[in-house]
C-alpha positions, 0 to 999 in steps of 0.5 A, spaced: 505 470 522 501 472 517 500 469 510 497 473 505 490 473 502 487 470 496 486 474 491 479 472 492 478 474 498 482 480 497 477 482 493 472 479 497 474 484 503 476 491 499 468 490 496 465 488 503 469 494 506 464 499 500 470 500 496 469 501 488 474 496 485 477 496 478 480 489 476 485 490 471 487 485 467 489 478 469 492 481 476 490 476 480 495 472 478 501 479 476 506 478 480 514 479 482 514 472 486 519 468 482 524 475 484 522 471 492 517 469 496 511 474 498 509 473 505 508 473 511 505 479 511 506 484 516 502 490 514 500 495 508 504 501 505 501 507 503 504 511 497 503 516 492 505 515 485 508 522 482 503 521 476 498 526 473 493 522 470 490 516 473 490 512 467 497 513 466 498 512 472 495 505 473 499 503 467 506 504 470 503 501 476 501 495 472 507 494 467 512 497 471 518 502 468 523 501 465 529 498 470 523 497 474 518 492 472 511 491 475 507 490 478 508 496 483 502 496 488 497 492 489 492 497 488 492 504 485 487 508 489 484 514 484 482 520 485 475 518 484 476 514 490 477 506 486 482 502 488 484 498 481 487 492 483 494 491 478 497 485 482 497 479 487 503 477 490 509 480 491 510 487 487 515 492 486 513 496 491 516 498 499 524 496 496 529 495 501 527 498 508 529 499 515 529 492 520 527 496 526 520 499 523 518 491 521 519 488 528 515 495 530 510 493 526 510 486 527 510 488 535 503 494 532 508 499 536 510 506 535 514 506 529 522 508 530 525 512 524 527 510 518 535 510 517 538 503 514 535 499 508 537 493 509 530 489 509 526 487 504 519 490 505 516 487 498 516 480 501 512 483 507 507 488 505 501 490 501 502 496 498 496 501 495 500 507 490 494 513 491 494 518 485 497 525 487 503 529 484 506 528 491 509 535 490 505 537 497 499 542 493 495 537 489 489 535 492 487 529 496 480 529 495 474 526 500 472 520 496 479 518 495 481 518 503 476 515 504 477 509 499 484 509 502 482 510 509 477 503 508 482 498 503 487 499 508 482 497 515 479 492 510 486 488 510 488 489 517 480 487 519 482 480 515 488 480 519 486 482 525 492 487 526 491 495 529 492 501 524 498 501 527 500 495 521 499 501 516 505 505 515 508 511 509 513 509 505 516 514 507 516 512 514 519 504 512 525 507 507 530 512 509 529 519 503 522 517 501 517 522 502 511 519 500 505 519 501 505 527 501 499 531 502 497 529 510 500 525 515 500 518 516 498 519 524 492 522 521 490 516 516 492 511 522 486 515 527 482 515 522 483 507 521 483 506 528 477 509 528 473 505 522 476 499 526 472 499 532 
């Protein structure tokens, strides 16, 4: 049981790792927590957010939608490879998901498919929403990857978990797709790699 890091020490870690952070108002304390506790952390969600502009983009994620309020990450991942952070605590992000995937998870095993929404995942993860239309075209670029491949090695260095603590939305909740433009077998070597 993992409880979650400090905002400090988030961004303590992100830094460390060479990671360009933006802050991004009072994010520090901008969160969803009187919706329910945040924590234990078990892991990170990675997400693509669908929006073509960057600003846009960590705006919703800031401020939230209109039946959807923010914050809806924890950090935004711009094309340019910064990691904005818009939130610390428990965000509107991994909705509802798949009990089975948590405990694989926790246990850092091989992930079963997602088919139930019966879990809490925004008590229970870190989520990063990455720039990019999702549409399987728009282009991830080297700076980008890189940002997202060392924010999420950052917080399972921190908590002493493997690359298999780092999963796709669309691996925790049954009918998502993102993230879309490359698999999440992939991002997980490349941060079993980093973590070595």
């Amino acid at each position: 049981m993992a409880p979650p890091m400090t905002a400090g020490t988030l961004l303590d870690r992100l830094r460390a790792a060479g990671v360009t952070v933006v802050e991004v108002g009072d994010w520090e304390h901008h969160n969803r927590n009187l919706q329910g506790p945040w924590g234990p952390v078990h892991g990170v969600v990675i997400h693509h957010t669908a929006i073509p502009d960057a600003g846009r983009a960590v705006s919703v994620c800031r401020d939230g939608r209109a039946r959807l309020p923010g914050p809806l990450c924890h950090g935004v991942i711009t094309k340019d490879g910064a990691v904005h952070l818009v939130g610390h605590g428990r965000a509107n992000h991994a909705g509802l998901g798949d009990d089975d995937v948590l405990r694989a998870v926790v246990a850092e095993k091989a992930l079963p498919r997602a088919n139930e929404a019966n879990t809490d995942g925004n008590r229970h993860f870190y989520g990063f929403e990455c720039e990019n239309l999702g549409d399987g075209k728009d282009p991830w670029p080297t700076a980008q990857l890189d940002a997202i491949e060392k924010a999420a090695a950052a917080i399972c260095r921190h908590h002493g978990w493997s690359e298999r603590s780092v999963i796709g939305h669309l691996e925790w909740q049954p009918g998502k797709v993102d993230p879309r433009g490359f698999s999440m077998t992939w991002l997980r070597g490349r941060i079993r790699d980093r973590l070595k």
